[in-house]
gemmi code that builds the backbone of each chain (N, CA, C; Angstrom):
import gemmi

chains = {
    "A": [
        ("UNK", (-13.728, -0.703, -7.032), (-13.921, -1.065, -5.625), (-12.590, -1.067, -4.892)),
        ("UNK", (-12.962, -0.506, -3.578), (-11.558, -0.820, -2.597), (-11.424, -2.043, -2.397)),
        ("UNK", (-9.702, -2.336, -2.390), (-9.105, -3.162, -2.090), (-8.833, -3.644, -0.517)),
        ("UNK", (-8.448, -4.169, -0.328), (-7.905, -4.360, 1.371), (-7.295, -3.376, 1.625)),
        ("UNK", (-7.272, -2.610, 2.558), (-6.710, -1.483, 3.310), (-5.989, -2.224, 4.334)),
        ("UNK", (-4.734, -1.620, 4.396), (-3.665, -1.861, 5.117), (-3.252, -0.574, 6.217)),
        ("UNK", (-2.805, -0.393, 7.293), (-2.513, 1.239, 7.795), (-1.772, 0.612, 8.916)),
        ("UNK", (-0.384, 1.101, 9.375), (0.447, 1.745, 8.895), (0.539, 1.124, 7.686)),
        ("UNK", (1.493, 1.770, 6.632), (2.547, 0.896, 5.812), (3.800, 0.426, 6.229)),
        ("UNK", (4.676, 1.835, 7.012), (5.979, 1.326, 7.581), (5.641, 1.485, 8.828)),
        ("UNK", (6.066, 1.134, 9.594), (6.620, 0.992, 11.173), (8.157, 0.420, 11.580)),
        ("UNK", (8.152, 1.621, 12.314), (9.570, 1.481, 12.532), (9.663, 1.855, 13.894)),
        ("UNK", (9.541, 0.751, 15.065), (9.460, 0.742, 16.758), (10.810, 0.094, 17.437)),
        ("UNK", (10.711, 0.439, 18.806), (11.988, -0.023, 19.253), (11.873, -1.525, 19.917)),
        ("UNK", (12.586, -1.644, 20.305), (11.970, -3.430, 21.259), (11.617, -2.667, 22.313)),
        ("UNK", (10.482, -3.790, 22.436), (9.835, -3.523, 23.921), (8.486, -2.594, 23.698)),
        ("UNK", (8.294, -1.987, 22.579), (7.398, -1.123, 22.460), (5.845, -1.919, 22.110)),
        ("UNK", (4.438, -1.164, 21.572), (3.458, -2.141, 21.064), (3.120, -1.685, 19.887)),
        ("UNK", (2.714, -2.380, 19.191), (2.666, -2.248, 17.936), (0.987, -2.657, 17.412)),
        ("UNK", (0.576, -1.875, 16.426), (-0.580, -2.158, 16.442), (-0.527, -2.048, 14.770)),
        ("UNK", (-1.263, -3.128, 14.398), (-1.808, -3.203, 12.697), (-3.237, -3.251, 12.261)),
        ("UNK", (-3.026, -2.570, 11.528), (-4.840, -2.259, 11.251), (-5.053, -2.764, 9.899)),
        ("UNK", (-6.056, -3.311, 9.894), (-6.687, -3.890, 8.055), (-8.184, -3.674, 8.159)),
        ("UNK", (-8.514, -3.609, 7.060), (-10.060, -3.503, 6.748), (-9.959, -4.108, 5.301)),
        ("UNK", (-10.824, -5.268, 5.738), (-11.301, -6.099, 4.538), (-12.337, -5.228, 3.287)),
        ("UNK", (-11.906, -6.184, 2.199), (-12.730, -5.735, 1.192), (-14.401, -6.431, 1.764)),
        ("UNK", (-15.158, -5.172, 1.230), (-16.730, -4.900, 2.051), (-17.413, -6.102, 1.428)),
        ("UNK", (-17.920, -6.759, 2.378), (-19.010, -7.746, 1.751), (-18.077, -9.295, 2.034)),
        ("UNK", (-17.032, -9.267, 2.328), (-15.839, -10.932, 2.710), (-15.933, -10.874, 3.758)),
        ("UNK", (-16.126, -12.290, 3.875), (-16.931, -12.649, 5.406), (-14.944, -13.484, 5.994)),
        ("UNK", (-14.588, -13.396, 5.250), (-13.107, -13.863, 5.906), (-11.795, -13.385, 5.852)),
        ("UNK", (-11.330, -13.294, 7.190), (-10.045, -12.464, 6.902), (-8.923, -13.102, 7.472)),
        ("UNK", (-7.475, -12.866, 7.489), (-6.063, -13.824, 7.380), (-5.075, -12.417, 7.652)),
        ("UNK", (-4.514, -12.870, 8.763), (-3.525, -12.464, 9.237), (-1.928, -13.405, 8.366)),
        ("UNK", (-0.872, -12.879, 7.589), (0.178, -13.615, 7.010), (1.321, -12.471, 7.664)),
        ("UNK", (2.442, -13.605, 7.616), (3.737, -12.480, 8.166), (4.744, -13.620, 7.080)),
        ("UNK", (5.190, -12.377, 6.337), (6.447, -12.460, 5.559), (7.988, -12.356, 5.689)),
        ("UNK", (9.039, -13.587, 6.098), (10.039, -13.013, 6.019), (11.148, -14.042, 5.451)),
        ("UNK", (12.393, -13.546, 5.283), (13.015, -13.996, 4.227), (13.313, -15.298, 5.044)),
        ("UNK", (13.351, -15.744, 5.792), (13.747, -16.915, 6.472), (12.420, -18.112, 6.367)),
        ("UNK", (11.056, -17.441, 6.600), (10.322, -18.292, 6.423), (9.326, -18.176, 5.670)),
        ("UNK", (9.576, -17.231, 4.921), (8.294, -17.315, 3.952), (6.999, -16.515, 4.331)),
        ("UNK", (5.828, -16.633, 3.390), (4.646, -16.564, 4.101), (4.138, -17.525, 4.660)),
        ("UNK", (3.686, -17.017, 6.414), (3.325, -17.841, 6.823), (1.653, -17.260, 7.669)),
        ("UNK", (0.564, -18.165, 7.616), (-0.526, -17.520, 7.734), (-0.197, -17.723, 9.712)),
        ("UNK", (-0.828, -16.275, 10.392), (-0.993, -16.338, 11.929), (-2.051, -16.755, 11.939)),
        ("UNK", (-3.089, -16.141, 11.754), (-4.465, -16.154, 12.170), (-5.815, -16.066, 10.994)),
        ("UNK", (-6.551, -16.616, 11.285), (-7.905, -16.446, 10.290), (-9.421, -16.426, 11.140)),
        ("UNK", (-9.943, -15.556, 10.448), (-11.467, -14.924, 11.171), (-12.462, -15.466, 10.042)),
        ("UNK", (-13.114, -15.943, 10.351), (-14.870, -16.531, 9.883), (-15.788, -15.747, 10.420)),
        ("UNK", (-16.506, -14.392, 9.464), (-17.680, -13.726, 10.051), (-17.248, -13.091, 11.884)),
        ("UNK", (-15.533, -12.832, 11.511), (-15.354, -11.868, 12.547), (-14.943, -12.397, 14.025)),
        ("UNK", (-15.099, -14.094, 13.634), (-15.123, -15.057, 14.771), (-13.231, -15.772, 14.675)),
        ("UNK", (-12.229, -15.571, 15.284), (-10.764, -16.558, 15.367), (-11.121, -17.888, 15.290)),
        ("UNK", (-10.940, -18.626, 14.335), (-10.888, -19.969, 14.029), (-10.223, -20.699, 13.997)),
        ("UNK", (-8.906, -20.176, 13.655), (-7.313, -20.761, 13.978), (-6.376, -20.214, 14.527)),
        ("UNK", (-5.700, -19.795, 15.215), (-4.637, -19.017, 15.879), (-3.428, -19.756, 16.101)),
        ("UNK", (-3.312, -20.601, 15.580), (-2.263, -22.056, 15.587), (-0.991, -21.127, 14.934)),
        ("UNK", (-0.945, -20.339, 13.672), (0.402, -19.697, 13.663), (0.768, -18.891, 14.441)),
        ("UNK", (0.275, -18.320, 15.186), (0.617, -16.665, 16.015), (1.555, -17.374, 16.855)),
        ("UNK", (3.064, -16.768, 16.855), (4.587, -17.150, 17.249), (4.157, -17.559, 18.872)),
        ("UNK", (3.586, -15.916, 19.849), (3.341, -16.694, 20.658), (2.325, -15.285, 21.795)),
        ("UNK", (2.482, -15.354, 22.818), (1.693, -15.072, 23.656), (1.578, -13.261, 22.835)),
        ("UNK", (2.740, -12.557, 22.900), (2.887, -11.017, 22.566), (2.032, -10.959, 21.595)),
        ("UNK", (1.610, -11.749, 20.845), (0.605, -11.670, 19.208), (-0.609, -11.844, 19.946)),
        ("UNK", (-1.283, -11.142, 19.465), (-2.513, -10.724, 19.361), (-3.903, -10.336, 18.477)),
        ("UNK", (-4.798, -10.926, 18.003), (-5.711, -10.134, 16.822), (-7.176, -10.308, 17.003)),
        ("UNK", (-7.826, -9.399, 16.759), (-9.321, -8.684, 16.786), (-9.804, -8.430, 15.755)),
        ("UNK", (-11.219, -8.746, 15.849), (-12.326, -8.225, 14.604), (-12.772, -7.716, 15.648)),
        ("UNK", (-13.304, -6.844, 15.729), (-14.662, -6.551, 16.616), (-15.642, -6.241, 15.671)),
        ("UNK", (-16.145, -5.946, 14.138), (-16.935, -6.068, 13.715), (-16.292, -6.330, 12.025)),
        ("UNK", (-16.997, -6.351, 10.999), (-16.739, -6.575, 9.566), (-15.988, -6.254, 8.792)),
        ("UNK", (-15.399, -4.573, 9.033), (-14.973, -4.027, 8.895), (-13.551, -3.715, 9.001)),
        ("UNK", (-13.023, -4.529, 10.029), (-12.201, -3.830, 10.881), (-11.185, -5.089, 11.608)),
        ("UNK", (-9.769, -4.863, 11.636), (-9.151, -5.947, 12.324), (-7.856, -5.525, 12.870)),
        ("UNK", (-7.724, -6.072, 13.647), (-5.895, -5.399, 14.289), (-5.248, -6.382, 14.735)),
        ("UNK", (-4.006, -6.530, 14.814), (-2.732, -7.106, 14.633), (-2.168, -6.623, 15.681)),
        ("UNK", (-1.902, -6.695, 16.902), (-1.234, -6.538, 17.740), (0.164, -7.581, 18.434)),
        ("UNK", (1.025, -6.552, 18.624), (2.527, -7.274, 19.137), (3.026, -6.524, 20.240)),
        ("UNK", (2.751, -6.614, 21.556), (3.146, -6.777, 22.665), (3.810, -6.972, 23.511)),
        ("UNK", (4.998, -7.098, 23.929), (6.040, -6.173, 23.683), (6.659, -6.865, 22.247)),
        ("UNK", (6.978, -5.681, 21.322), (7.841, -6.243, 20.013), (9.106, -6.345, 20.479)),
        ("UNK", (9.887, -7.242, 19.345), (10.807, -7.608, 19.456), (11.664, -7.572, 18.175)),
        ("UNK", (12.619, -7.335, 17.870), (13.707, -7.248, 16.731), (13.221, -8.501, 15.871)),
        ("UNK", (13.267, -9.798, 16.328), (12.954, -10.802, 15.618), (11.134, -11.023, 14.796)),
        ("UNK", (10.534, -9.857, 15.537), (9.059, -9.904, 14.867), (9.085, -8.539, 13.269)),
        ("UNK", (10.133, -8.093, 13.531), (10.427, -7.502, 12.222), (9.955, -8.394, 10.980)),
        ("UNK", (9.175, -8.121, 10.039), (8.668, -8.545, 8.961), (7.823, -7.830, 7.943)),
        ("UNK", (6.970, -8.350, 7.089), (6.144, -7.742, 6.337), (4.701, -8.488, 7.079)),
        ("UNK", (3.718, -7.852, 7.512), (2.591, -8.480, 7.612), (1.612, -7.970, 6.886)),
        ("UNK", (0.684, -9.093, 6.001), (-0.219, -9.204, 5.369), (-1.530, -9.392, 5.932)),
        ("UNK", (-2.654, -8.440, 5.212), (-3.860, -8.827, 5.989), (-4.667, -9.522, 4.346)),
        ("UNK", (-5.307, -10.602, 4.503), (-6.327, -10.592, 3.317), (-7.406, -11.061, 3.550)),
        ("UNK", (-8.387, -10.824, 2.757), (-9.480, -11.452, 2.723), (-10.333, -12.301, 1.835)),
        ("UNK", (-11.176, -12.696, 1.886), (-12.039, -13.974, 1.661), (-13.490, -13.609, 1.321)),
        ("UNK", (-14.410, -14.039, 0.214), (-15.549, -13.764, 0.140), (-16.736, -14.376, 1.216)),
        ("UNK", (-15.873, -16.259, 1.292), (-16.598, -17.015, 1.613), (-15.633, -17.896, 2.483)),
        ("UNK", (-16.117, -18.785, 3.689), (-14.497, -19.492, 4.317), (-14.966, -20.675, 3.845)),
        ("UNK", (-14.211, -21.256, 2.329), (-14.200, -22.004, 1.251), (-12.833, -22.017, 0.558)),
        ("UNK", (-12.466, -23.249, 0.807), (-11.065, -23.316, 0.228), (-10.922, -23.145, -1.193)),
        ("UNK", (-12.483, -22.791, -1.841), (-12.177, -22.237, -3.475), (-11.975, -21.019, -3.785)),
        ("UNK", (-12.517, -20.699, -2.251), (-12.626, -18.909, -2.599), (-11.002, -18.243, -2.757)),
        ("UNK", (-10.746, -17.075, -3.382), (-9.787, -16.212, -3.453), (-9.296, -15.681, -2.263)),
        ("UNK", (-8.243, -15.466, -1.623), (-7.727, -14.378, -0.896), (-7.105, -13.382, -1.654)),
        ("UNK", (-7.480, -12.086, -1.197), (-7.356, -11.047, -1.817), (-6.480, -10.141, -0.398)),
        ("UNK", (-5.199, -10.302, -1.079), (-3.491, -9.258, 0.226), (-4.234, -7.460, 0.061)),
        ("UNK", (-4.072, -7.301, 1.285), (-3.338, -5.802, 1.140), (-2.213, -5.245, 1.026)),
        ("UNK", (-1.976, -4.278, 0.862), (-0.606, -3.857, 0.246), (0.730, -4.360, 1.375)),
        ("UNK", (0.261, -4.692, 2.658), (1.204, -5.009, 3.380), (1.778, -4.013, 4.213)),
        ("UNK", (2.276, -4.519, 5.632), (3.140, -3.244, 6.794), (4.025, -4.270, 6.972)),
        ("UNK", (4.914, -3.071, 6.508), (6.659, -3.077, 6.853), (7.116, -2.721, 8.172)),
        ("UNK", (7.028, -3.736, 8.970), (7.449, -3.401, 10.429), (8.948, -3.630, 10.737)),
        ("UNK", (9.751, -2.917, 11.317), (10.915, -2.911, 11.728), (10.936, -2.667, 12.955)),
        ("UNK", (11.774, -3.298, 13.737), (12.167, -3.317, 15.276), (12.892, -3.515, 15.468)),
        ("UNK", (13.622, -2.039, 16.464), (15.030, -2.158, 16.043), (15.418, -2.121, 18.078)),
    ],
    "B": [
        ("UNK", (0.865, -33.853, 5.940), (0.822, -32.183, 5.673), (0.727, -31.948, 4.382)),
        ("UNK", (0.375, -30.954, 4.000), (0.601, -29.982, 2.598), (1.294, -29.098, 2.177)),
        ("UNK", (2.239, -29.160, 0.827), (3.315, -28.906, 1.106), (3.324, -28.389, -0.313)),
        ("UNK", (3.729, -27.101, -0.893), (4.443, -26.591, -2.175), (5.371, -26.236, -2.154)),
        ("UNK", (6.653, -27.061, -3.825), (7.594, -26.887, -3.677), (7.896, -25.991, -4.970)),
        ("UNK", (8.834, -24.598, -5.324), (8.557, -24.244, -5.939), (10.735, -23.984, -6.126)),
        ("UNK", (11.143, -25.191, -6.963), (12.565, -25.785, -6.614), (13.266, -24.414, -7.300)),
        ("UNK", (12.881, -23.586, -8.482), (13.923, -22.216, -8.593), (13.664, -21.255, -7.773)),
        ("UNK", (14.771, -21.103, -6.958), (14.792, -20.139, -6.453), (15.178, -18.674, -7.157)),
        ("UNK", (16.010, -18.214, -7.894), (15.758, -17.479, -9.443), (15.982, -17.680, -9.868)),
        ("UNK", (15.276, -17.141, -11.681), (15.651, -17.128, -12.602), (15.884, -16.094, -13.414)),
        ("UNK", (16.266, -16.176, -14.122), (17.382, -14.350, -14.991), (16.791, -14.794, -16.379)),
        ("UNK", (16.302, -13.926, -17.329), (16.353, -14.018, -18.945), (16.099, -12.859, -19.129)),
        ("UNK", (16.336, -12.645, -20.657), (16.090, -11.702, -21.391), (15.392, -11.489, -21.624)),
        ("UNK", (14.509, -10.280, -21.771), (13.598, -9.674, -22.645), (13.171, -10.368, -23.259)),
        ("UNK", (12.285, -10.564, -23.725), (11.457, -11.741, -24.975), (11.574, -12.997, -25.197)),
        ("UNK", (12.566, -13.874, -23.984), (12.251, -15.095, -23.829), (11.184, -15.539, -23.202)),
        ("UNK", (11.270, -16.731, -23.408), (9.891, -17.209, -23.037), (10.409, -18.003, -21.646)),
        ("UNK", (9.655, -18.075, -20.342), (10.289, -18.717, -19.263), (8.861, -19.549, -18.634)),
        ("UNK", (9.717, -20.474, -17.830), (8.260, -21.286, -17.095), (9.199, -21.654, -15.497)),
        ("UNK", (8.096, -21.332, -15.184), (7.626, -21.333, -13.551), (7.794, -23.052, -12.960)),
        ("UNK", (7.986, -23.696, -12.360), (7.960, -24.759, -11.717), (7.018, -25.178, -10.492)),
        ("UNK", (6.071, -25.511, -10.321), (5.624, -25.218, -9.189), (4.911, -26.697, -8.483)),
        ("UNK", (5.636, -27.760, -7.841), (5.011, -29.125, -7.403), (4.555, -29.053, -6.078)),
        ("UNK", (3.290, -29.923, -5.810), (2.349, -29.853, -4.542), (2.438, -30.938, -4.249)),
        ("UNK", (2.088, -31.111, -2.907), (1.491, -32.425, -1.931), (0.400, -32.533, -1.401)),
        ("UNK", (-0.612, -33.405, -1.559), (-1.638, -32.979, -0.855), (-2.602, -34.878, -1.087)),
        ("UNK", (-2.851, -34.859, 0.055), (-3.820, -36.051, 0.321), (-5.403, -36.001, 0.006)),
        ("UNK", (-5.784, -34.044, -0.425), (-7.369, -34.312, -0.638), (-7.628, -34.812, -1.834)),
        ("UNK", (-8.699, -35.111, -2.673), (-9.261, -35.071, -3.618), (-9.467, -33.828, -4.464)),
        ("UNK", (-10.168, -32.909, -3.182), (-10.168, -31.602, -3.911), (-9.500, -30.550, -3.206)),
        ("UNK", (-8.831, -29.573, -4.241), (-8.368, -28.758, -4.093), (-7.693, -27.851, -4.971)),
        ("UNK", (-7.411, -26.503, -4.183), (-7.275, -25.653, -5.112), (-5.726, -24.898, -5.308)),
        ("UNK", (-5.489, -24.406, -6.060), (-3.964, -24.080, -6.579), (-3.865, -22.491, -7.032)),
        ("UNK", (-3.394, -21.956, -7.083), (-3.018, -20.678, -7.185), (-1.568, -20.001, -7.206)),
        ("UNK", (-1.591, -19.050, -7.994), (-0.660, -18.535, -8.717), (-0.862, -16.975, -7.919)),
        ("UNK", (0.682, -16.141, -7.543), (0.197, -14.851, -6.717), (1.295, -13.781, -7.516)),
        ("UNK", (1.589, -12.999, -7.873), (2.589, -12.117, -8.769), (3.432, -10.908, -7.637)),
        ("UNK", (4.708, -10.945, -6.713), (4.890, -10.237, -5.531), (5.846, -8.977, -6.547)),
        ("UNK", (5.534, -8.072, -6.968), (6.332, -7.357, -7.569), (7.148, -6.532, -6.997)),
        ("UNK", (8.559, -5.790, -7.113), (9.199, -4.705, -6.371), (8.455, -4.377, -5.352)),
        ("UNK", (7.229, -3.422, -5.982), (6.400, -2.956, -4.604), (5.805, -3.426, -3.363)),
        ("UNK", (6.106, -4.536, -3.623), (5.445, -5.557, -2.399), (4.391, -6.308, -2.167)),
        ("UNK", (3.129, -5.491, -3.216), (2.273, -6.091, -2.928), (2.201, -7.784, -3.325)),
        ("UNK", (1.225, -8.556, -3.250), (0.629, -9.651, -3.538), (-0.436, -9.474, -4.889)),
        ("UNK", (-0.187, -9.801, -5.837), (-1.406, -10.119, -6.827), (-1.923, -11.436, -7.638)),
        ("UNK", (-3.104, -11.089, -7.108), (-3.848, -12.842, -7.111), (-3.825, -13.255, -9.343)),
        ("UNK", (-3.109, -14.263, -9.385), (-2.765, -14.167, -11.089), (-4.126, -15.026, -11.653)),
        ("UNK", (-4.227, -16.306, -10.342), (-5.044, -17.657, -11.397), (-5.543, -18.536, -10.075)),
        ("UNK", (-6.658, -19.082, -10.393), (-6.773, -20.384, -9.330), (-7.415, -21.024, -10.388)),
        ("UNK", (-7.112, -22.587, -9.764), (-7.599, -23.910, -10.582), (-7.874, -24.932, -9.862)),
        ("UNK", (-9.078, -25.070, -10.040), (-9.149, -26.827, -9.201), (-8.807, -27.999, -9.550)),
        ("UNK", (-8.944, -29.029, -8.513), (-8.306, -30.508, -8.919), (-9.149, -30.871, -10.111)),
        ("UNK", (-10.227, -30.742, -10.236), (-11.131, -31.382, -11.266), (-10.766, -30.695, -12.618)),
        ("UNK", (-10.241, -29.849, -12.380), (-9.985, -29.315, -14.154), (-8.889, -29.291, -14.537)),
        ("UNK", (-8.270, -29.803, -15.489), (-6.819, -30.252, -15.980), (-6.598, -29.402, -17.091)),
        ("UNK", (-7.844, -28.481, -17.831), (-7.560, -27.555, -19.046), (-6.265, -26.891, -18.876)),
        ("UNK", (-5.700, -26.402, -19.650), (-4.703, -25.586, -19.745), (-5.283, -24.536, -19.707)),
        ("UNK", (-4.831, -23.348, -19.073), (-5.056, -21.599, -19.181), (-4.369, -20.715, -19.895)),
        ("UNK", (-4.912, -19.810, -20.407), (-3.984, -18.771, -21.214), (-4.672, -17.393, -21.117)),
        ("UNK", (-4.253, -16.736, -20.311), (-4.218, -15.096, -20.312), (-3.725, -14.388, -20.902)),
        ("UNK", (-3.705, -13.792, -22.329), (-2.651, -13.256, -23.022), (-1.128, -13.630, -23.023)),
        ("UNK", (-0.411, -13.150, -22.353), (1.458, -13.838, -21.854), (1.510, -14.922, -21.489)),
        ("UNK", (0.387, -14.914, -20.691), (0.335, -15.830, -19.156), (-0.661, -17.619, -19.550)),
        ("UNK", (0.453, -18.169, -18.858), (-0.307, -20.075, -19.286), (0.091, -20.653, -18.447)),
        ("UNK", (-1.059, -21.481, -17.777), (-0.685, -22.525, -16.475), (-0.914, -23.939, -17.119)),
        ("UNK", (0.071, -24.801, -16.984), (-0.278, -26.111, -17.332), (-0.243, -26.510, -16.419)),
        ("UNK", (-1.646, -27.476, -15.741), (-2.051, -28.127, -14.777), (-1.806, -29.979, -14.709)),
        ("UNK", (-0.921, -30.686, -14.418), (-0.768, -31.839, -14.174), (-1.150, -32.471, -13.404)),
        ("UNK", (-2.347, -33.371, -13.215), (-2.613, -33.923, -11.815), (-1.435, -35.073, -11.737)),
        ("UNK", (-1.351, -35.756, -12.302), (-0.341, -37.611, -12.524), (1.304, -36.780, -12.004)),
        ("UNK", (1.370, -35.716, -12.287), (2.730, -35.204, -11.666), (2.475, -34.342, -10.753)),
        ("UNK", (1.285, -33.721, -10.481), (1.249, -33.078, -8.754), (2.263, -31.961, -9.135)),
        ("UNK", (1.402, -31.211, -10.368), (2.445, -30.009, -11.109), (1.555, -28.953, -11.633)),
        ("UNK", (2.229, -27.840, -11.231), (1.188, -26.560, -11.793), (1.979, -25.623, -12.159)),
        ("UNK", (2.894, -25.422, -13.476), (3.549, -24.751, -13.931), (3.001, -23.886, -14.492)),
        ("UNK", (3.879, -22.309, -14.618), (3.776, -21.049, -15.197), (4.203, -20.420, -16.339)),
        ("UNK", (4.157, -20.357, -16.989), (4.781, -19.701, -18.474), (4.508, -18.605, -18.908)),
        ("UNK", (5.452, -17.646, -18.864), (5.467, -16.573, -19.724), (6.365, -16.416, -20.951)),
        ("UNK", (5.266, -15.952, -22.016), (5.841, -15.888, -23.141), (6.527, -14.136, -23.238)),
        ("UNK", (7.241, -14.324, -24.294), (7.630, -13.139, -24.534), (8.077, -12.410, -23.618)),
        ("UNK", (8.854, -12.743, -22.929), (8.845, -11.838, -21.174), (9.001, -10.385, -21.668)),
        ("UNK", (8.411, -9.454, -20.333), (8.754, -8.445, -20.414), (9.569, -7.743, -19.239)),
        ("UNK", (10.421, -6.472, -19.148), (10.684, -6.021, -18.107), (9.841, -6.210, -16.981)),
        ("UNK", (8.751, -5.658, -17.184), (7.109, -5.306, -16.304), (7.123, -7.248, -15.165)),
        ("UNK", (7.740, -7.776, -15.790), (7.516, -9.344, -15.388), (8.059, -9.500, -14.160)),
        ("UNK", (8.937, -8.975, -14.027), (9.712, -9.075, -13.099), (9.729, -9.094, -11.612)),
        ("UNK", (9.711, -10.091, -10.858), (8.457, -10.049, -9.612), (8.932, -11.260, -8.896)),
        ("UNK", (8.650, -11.409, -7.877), (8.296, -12.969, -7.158), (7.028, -13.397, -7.291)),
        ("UNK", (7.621, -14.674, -8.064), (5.958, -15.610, -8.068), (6.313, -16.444, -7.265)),
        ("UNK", (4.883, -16.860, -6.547), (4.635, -17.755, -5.368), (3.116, -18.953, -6.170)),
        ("UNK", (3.613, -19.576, -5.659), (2.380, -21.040, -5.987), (1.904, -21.195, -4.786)),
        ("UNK", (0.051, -21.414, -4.721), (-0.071, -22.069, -3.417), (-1.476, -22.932, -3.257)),
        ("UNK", (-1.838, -23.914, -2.357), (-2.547, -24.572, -2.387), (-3.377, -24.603, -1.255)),
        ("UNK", (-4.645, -24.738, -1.801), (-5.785, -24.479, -0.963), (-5.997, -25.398, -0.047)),
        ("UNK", (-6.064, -25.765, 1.017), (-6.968, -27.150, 1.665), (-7.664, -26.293, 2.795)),
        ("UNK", (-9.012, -27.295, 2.742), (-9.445, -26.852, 4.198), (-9.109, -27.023, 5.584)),
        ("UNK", (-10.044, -26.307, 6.086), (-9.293, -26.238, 7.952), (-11.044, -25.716, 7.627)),
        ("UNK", (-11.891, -26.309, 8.704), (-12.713, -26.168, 9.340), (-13.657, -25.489, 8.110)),
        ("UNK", (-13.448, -25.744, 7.491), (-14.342, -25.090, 5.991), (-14.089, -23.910, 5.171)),
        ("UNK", (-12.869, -23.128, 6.106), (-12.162, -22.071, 5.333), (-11.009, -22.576, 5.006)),
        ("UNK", (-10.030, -21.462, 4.035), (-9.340, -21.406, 3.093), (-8.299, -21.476, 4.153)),
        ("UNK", (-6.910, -21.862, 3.811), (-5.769, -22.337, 4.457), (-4.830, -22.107, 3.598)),
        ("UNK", (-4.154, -21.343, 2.672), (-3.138, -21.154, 2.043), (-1.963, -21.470, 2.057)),
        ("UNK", (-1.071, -22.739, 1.538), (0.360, -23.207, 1.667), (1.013, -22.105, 0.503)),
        ("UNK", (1.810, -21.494, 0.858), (2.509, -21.461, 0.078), (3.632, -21.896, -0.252)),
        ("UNK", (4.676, -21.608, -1.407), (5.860, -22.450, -1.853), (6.737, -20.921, -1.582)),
        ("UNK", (7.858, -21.228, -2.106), (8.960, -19.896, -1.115), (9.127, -18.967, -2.003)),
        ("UNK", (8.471, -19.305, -3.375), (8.627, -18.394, -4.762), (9.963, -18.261, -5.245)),
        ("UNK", (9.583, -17.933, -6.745), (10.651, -17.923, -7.379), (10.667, -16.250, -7.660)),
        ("UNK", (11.963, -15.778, -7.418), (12.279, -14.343, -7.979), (12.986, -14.646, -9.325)),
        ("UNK", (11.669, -13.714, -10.520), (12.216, -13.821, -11.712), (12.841, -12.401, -12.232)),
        ("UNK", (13.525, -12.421, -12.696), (14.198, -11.017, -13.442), (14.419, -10.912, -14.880)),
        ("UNK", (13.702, -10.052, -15.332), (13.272, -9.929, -16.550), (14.498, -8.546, -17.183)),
        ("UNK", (15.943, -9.040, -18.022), (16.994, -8.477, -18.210), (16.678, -7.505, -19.783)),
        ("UNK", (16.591, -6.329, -19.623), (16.046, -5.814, -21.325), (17.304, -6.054, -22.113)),
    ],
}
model = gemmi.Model(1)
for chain_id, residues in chains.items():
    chain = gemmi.Chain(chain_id)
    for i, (resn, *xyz) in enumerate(residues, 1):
        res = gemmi.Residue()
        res.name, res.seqid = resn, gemmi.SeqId(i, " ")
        for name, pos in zip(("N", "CA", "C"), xyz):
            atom = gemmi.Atom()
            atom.name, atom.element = name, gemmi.Element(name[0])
            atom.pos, atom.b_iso = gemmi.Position(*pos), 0.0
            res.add_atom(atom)
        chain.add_residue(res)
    model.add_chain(chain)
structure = gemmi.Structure()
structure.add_model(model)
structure.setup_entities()
C-alpha cells in the first residue's frame, strides 16, 4: 500500500514568492497533520484535519500560512508571501482515526528553501 | 503542558555496542500514548513502536527494546548489537488529546551514529 505522498520534495523559492505543498493521505485515514521541521525548533505540528474538517490551527506561525482539504484525498500547505525564515522541512501525516492511540504515519517530507 | 525530554543530544559507538535511548515525559493524563519515530539520513520519519499508559511490558523487536517506566515517567530505547544501518535521529513522542484527535509532542531527538 501507498504511503503518504508528499509533492514537491525540494523547493527552492525566493522571498516574497507562494509556495504551495501538496500531500495525499494514506486512503481510508480520516486524519491528517501538517508538521514543520527545523533545527531551531524541532517538530512542530501547524495544523490538523478531522474527516477533512481544520480542528486546530493554533501552530500555523501566522497569517501567510495557509491549509486545505477540500476532499479525502488531498491537502495543501500554502505560504503566502514566503519568507527566508519559513525555510524548513514540512511534514504531512496521517491518522486512521482522530484518537490519540492511533498512529501517525509522515510522508517523506518537502525541503523548502527561501532564499 | 506536555512535554518530552529526550536529554542526549548525540551519541557515537561502535559497531556492535549495545546503546540506549533516554527518553522522559510529562503529562497530567491518565492515559496516554508514547512513541518511538527512526529520522534516518534520508529524512524520512519511521513510525518504530507505540505503547500505552496501561501497559508497562517490556518490548522486543529483534535489536530493538523499549523499557516502559510509569514511577519514572521513562520510555527508553535500546539497541543491541548496533549496526551501521542504525544510524538516524530518534525522536520520542507523546500522545494527548485535543478534541479527540492525536496531538503529537515531540522531544528534540537524539542523533545516533553508528561508527563501523
Amino acid at each position: 500500500d501507498a504511503g503518504v505522498i508528499q509533492s514537491p520534495r525540494h523547493e527552492v523559492t525566493e522571498m516574497g514568492q507562494e509556495v504551495t505543498l501538496r500531500c495525499k493521505p494514506i486512503s481510508g485515514h480520516n486524519s491528517l497533520f501538517w508538521y514543520r521541521q527545523t533545527m531551531m525548533r524541532g517538530l512542530e505540528l501547524l495544523i490538523y484535519f478531522n474527516n477533512n474538517v481544520p480542528i486546530d490551527d493554533s501552530g500555523m506561525p501566522e497569517d501567510r500560512f495557509s491549509a486545505k482539504m477540500p476532499n479525502a484525498s488531498f491537502s495543501t500547505l500554502k505560504i503566502q508571501p514566503s519568507e527566508p525564515r519559513d525555510s524548513a522541512v514540512y511534514f504531512c501525516a496521517s491518522s486512521l482515526r482522530p484518537s490519540p492511540k492511533e498512529t501517525q504515519y509522515f510522508g517523506p517530507g518537502t525541503r523548502l528553501l527561501v532564499l | 503542558a506536555q512535554k518530552v525530554t529526550q536529554a542526549q543530544t548525540e551519541i557515537s559507538v561502535v559497531e556492535k555496542e549495545d546503546v540506549t535511548l533516554d527518553c522522559v515525559y510529562e503529562t497530567r493524563d491518565t492515559t496516554y500514548y508514547l512513541f518511538w519515530y527512526k529520522q534516518p539520513p534520508s529524512g524520512e520519519l519511521v513510525f518504530l513502536i507505540r505503547r500505552n499508559s496501561f501497559d508497562e511490558q517490556n518490548e522486543i523487536s529483534g535489536r530493538y527494546s523499549w523499557n516502559f517506566q510509569k514511577s519514572t515517567s521513562s520510555f527508553n530505547f535500546t539497541i543491541t548489537a548496533s549496526q551501521v544501518v542504525d544510524s538516524a535521529v530518534y525522536f520520542c513522542a507523546l500522545s494527548e488529546a485535543i478534541q479527540g484527535a492525536q496531538k503529537l509532542v515531540f522531544g528534540q531527538g537524539t542523533r545516533l551514529t553508528i561508527n563501523p
